[in-house]
Structure formats: structure tokens, C-alpha cells
C-alpha positions as semicolon CSV with decimal commas, in nm:
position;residue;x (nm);y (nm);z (nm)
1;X;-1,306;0,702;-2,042
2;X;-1,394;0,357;-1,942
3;X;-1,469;0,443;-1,584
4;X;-1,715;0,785;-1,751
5;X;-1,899;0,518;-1,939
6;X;-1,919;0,263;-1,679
7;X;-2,076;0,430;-1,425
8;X;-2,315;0,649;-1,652
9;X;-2,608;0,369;-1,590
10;X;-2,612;0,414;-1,226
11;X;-2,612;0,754;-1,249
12;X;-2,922;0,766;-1,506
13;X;-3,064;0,525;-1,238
14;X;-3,029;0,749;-0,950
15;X;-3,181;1,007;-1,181
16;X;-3,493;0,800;-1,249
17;X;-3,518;0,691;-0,902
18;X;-3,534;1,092;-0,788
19;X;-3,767;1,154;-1,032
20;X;-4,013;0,872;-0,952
21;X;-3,970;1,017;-0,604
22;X;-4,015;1,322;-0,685
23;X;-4,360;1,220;-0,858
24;X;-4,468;1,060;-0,537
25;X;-4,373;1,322;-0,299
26;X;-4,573;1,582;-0,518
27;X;-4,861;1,409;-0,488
28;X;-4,888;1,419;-0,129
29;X;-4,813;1,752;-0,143
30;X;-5,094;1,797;-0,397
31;X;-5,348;1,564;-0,192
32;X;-5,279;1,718;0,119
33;X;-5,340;2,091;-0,037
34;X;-5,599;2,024;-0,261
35;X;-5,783;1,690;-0,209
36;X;-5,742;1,412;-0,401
37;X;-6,067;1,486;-0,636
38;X;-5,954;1,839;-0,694
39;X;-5,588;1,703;-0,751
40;X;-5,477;1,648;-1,136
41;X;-5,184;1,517;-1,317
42;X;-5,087;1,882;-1,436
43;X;-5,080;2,001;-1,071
44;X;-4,881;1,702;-0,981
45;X;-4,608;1,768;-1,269
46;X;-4,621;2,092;-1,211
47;X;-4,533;2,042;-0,804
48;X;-4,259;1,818;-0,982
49;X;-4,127;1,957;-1,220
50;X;-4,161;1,763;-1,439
51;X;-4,341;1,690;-1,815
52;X;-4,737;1,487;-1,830
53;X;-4,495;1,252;-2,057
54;X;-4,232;1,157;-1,734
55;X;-4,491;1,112;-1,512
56;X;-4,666;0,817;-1,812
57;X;-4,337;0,649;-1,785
58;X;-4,327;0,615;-1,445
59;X;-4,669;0,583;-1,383
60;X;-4,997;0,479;-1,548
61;X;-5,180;0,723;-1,365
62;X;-5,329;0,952;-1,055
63;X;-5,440;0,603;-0,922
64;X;-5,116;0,421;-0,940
65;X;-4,957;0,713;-0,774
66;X;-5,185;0,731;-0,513
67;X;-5,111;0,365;-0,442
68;X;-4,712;0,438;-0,439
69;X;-4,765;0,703;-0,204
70;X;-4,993;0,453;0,068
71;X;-4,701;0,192;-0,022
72;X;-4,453;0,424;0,102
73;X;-4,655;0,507;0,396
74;X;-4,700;0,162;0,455
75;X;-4,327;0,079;0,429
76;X;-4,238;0,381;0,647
77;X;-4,487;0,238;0,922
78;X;-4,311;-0,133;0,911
79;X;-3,980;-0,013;0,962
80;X;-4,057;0,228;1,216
81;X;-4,273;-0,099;1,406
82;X;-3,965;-0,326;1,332
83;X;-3,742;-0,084;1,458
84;X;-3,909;-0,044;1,788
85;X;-3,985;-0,404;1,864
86;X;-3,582;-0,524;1,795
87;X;-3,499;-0,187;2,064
88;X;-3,764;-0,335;2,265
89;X;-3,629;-0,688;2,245
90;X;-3,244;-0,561;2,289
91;X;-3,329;-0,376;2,606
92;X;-3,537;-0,681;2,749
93;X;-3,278;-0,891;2,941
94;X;-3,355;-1,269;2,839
95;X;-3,368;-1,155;2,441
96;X;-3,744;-1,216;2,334
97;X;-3,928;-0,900;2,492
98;X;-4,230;-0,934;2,751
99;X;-4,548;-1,029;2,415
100;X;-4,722;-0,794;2,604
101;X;-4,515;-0,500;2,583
102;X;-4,462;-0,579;2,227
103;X;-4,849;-0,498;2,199
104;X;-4,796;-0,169;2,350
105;X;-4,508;-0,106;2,123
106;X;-4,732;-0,179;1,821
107;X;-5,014;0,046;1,950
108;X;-4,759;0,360;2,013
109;X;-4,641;0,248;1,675
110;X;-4,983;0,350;1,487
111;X;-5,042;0,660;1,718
112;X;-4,707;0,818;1,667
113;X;-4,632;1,179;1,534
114;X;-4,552;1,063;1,212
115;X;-4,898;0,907;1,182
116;X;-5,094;1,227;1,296
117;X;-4,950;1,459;0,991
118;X;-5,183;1,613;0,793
119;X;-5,064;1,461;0,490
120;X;-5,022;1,132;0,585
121;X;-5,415;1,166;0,730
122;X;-5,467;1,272;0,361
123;X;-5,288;0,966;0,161
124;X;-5,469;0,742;0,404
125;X;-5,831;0,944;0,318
126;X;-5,731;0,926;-0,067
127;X;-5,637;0,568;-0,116
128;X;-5,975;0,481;0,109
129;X;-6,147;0,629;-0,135
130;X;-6,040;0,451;-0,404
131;X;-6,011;0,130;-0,291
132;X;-6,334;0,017;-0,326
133;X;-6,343;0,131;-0,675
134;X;-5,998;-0,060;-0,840
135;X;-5,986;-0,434;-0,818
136;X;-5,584;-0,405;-0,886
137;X;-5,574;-0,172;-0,579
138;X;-5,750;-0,427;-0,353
139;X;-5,526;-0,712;-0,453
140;X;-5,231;-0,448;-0,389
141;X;-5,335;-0,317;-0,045
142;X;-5,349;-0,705;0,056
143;X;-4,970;-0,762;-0,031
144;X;-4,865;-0,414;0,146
145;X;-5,036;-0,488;0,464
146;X;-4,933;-0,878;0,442
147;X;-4,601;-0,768;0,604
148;X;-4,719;-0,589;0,979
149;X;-4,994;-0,807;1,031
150;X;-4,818;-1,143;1,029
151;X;-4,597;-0,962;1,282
152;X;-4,882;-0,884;1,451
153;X;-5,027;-1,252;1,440
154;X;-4,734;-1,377;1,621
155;X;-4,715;-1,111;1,909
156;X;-5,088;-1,216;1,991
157;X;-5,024;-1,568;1,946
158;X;-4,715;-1,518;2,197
159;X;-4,926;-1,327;2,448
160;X;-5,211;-1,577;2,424
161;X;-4,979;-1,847;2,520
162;X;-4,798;-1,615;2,782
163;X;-5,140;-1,593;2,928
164;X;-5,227;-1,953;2,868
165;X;-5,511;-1,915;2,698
166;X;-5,383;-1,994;2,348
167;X;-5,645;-2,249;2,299
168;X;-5,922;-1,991;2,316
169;X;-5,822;-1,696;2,118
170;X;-5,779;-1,675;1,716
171;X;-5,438;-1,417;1,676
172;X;-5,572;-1,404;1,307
173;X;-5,904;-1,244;1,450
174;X;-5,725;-1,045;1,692
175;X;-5,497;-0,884;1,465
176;X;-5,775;-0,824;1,205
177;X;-5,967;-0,660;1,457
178;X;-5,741;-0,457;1,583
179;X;-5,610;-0,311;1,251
180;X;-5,966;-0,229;1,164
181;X;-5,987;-0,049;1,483
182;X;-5,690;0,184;1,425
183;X;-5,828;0,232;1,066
184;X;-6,135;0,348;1,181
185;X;-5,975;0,547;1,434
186;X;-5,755;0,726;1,205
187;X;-6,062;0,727;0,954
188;X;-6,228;0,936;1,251
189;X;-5,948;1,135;1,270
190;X;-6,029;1,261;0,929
191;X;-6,354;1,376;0,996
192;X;-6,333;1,541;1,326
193;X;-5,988;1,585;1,487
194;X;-6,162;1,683;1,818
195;X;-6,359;1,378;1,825
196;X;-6,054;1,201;2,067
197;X;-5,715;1,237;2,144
198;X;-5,454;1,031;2,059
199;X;-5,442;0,874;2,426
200;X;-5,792;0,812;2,380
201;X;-5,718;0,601;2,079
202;X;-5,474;0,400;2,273
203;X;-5,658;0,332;2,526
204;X;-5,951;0,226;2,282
205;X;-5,711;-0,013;2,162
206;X;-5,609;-0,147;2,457
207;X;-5,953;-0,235;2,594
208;X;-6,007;-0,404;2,240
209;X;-5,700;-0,621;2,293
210;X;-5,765;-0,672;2,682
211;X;-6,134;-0,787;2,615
212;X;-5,973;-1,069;2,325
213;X;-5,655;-1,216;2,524
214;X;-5,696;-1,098;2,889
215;X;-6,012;-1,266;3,054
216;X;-6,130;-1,094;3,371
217;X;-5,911;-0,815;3,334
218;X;-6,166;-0,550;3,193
219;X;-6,201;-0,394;3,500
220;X;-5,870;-0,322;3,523
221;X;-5,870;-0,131;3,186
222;X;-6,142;0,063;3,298
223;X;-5,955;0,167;3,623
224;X;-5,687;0,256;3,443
225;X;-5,860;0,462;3,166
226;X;-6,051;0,631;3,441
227;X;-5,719;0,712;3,630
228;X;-5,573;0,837;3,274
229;X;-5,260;0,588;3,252
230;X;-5,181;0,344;2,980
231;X;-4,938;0,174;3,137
232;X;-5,102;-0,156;3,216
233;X;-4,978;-0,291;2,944
């Protein structure tokens, strides 16, 4: 009897944590069937299965969900980049990884498959959209992307000094321009699918990175886009 009542909390946590889940899975479902203006609470409970009054005590709204759901996104995207930059450091025989490699691992990062689904395209679109418009939103996006792009930071600043050119190049600028890059990619994406391809985006970023930390060495993106490789990295 003891043990019954003892582990009844976890179990009404695992409960609530499915639920909340459950809330944030249906509306990406929702978003990416309906749009996010077109999408409304009842659809969402509905998709869940679930009362209006669950989804208030999880959430305080379509706009906090829509947040969870980028947050999510943005979680799944740091531990797949973590992930590959400790295999790329393992398999690198002196234990740090070439800096410039770990560029190229970050770039594949944001291009992979599980950045090209449609409803990942569609949480990206919808949070977009509302950003501008929530002040609470803003300040959260800040603390979700803190994570990736101090990672990012200290790549560049390793490849800078790799290169020895540390004392010209800002990381901090670097990075920023190069997530606003794949943003704008991705925001492209949106629009027109058949506007590029994903090696195409690559290769944009690349050039971007090559023209920051890689002095004189333009020419030898250029041969290698026109030859169709991205391997110069």
C-alpha cells in the first residue's frame, strides 16, 4: 500500500508531462495543416484530445504554445549539432577536431532532413510571425538561441586563430551573420521551395564564412561551387 501511494506522484507526473506533449505536438500538426492564423485552440484540443480547460493549465495560450513548439525545435537542433561535433571530435585523432571541419559540421547541421520537414518549415514560419509582435517572445527566443551560438562563437574564434588571423575577425559577427543567413535561407525556403537546393544553401554559407575568416581564398569557393563540391571545407 505504501509502495501504491508512493509512486502515484510520478505517475501523475508522467501523465502531465504526456499531456503537455501532447499539446505541443498537436500544434504542429495543426500549424503545419492549417496555418498558424487559421489554427485555434479548439482545433488544437481537439488534435489532442484533450479539454480548452487542460490546455489553460498548461498553457496561457496559442502564443505560448507556439513558443514551446520553436523551443523544442530549437533543443532538437542543439543536440543533434552537439552530437555531431563530439563524433566529429572522437573520430579526429589528436581529440579537438580540425575548427574548420567543425564549421562544416554546423552547416550540414542546419541543412539536414530533419530541418527540411514541412512542419518544422511551418513552426519556424509561425513563431517568425509572431515575434515581432510579443516582447516576452523576443526576450525568450534570445535565451533559446543563447545555447548554439556561443558554440558557434568558439568554432570561429578557433578557426580564426587556426588561420592566424584572430586579430582581424569578430567570431561574435561571424556567428551572427551566419545564423541570419541560414534564417533567411530557410525563410526562403518557405516561400519558394524551388528557389535553391539544399546544396545551394551550403554552399551560400560557405562563401559567407570563407569571405569572413579565409582571406584570399574566394576564388577557391567559387571553383569549387562551379565544380559542384563542398568539400573544401
Amino acid at each position: 500500500m505504501q509502495n501504491a501511494a508512493a509512486s502515484t506522484p510520478k505517475f501523475r507526473r508522467l501523465e502531465a508531462d504526456f499531456r503537455r506533449q501532447r499539446l505541443i505536438d498537436a500544434t504542429v500538426e495543426c500549424i503545419a495543416e492549417y496555418g498558424y492564423a487559421a489554427t485555434s485552440v479548439r482545433q488544437i484540443c481537439r488534435k489532442a484530445d484533450v479539454s480548452p480547460g487542460l490546455l489553460r493549465h498548461y498553457f496561457s495560450g496559442k502564443s505560448d504554445l507556439i513558443l514551446q513548439a520553436y523551443a523544442q525545435l530549437i533543443d532538437q537542433f542543439s543536440t543533434e549539432l552537439k552530437s555531431a561535433l563530439d563524433n566529429h571530435t572522437v573520430e579526429n585523432q589528436n581529440g579537438k577536431g580540425d575548427p574548420r571541419n567543425k564549421l562544416k559540421v554546423f552547416v550540414n547541421t542546419c541543412f539536414n532532413g530533419t530541418m527540411q520537414e514541412e512542419t518544422t518549415l511551418s513552426v519556424m514560419l509561425a513563431f517568425w510571425s509572431e515575434l515581432r509582435l510579443d516582447p516576452m517572445m523576443q526576450s525568450n527566443a534570445k535565451s533559446l538561441c543563447s545555447g548554439y551560438h556561443q558554440q558557434l562563437v568558439e568554432v570561429i574564434s578557433d578557426v580564426a586563430l587556426n588561420e592566424g588571423n584572430q586579430d582581424e575577425v569578430d567570431p561574435n559577427l561571424v556567428a551572427l551573420a551566419l545564423a541570419a543567413l541560414v534564417d533567411g535561407l530557410w525563410l526562403q525556403m518557405c516561400v519558394n521551395r524551388s528557389a535553391f537546393n539544399i546544396e545551394d544553401a551550403r554552399l551560400a554559407c560557405f562563401g559567407l564564412l570563407d569571405g569572413f575568416l579565409f582571406c584570399g581564398t574566394n576564388e577557391q569557393w567559387l571553383q569549387t561551387r562551379a565544380a559542384g563540391r563542398i568539400d573544401h571545407l
